[in-house]
C-alpha positions as CSV (number, residue, x, y, z in Angstrom):
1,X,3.3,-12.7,-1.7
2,X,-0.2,-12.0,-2.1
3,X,-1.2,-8.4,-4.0
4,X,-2.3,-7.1,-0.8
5,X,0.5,-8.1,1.2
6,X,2.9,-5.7,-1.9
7,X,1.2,-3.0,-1.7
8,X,0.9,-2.6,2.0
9,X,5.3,-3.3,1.7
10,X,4.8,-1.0,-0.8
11,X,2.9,1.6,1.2
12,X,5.2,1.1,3.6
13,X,8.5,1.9,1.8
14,X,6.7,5.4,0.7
15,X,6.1,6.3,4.0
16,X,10.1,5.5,4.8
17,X,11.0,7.6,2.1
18,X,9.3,10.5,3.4
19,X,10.2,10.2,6.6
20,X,13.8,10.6,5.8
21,X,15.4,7.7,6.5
22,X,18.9,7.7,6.0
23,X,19.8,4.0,6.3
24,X,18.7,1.0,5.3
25,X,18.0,-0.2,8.9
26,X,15.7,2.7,9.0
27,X,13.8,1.9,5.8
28,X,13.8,-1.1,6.9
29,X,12.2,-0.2,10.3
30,X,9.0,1.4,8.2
31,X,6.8,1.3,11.2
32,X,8.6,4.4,12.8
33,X,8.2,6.3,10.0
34,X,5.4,8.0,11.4
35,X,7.0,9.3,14.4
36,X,9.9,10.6,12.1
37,X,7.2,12.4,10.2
38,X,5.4,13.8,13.3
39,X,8.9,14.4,14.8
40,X,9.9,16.5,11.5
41,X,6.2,18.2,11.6
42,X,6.8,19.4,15.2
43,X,10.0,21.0,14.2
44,X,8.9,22.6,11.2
45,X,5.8,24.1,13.4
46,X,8.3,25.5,15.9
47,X,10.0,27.6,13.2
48,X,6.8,28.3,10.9
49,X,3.5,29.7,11.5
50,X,0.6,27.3,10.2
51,X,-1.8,28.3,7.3
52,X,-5.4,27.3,6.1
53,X,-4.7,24.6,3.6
54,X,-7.8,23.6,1.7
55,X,-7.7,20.5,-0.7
56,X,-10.5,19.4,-2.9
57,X,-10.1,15.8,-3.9
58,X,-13.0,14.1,-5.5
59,X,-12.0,10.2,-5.7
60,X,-13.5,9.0,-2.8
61,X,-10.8,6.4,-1.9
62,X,-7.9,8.9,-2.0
63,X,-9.9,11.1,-0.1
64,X,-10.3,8.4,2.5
65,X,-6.8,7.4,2.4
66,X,-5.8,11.7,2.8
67,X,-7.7,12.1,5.7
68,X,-6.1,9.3,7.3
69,X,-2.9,10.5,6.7
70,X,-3.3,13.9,8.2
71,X,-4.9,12.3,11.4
72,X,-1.6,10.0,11.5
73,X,0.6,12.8,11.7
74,X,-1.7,14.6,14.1
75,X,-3.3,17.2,11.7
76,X,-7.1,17.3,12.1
77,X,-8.8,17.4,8.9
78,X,-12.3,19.1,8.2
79,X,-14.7,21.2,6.1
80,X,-16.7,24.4,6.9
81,X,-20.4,23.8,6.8
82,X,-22.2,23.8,3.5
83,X,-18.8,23.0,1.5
84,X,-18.5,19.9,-0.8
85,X,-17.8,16.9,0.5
86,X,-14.9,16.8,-2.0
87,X,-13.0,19.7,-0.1
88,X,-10.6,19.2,2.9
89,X,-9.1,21.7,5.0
90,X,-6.2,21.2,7.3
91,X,-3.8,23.5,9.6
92,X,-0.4,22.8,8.9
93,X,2.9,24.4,8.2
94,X,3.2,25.2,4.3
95,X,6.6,23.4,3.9
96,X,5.4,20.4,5.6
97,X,2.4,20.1,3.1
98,X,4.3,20.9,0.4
99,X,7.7,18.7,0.8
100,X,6.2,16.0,3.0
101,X,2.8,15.2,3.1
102,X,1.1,16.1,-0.6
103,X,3.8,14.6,-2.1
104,X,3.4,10.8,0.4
105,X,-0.3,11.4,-0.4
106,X,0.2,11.2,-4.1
107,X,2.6,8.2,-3.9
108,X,0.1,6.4,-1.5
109,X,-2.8,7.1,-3.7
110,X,-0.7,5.9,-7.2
111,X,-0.1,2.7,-4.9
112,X,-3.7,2.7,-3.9
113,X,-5.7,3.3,-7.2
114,X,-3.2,1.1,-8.8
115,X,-4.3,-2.1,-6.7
116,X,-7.6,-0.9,-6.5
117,X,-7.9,-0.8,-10.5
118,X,-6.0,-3.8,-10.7
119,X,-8.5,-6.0,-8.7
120,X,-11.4,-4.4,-9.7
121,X,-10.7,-5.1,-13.7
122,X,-9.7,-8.7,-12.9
123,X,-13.4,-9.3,-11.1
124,X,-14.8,-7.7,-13.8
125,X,-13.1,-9.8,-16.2
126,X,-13.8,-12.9,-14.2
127,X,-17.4,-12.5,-12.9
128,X,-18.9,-10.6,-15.3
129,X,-17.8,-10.6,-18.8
130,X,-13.6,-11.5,-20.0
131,X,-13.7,-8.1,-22.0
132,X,-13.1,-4.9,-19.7
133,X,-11.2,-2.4,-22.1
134,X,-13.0,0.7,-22.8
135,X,-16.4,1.6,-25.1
136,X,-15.3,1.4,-29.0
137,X,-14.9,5.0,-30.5
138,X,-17.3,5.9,-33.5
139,X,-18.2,8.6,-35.8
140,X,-21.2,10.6,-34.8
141,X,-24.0,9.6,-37.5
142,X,-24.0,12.1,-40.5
143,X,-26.5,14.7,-40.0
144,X,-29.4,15.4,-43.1
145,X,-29.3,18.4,-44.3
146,X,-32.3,21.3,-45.0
């Protein structure tokens, strides 16, 4: 199994788990998932009015990868003029963003900036130069005195 082909199993298992799948047949059966979550987002909006929820994530690729999962579920994410790219606003019921889909979103995005890191540090390492740790630490030069 290639790296891309585990995460996207992996991605997939997350979004089983938070669609609350019972069985295995249902974790199984990933690609329904969604409707579970939209299902479970439709009921929560019947009982609970939905607030302003504004986000502010800087990372560009999770920021990619959260706006796609709001449009999945049917939210519509967007901004107010003249605010930072960085911030995301979305309708939603409180309890859905705060047991469903913040907490998928940060398992996605551990998924995702693991595999991105993961093959970004091995092209590194390959194409450019074998050594990718970090910049050596040093003491800051002693300062003369007056």
């Amino acid at each position: 199994m290639t790296p891309e082909q585990s995460l996207r199993e992996k991605l997939r298992k997350i979004e089983a788990l938070f669609s609350g799948a019972a069985t295995d047949g249902e974790r199984i059966a990933a690609g329904a998932a969604a409707n579970r979550i939209r299902a479970r987002l439709c009921m929560v909006a019947g009982k609970e009015k939905a607030i302003e929820v504004k986000f502010s994530i800087s990372d560009m690729w999770s920021r990619q990868l959260f706006v796609a999962l709001c449009r999945r579920y049917g939210l519509h994410p967007f901004r107010y003029r003249r605010l930072h790219r960085q911030t995301i606003i979305i309708r939603a019921p409180k309890s859905f963003v705060d047991q469903v889909l913040w907490p998928e979103f940060e398992e996605l995005s551990a998924a995702l900036t693991a595999y991105l890191s993961e093959i970004t540090e091995r092209v590194i390492r390959e194409e450019v130069h074998g050594e990718t740790g970090e910049a050596d630490e040093v003491d800051e030069p002693r300062r003369i005195s007056r």
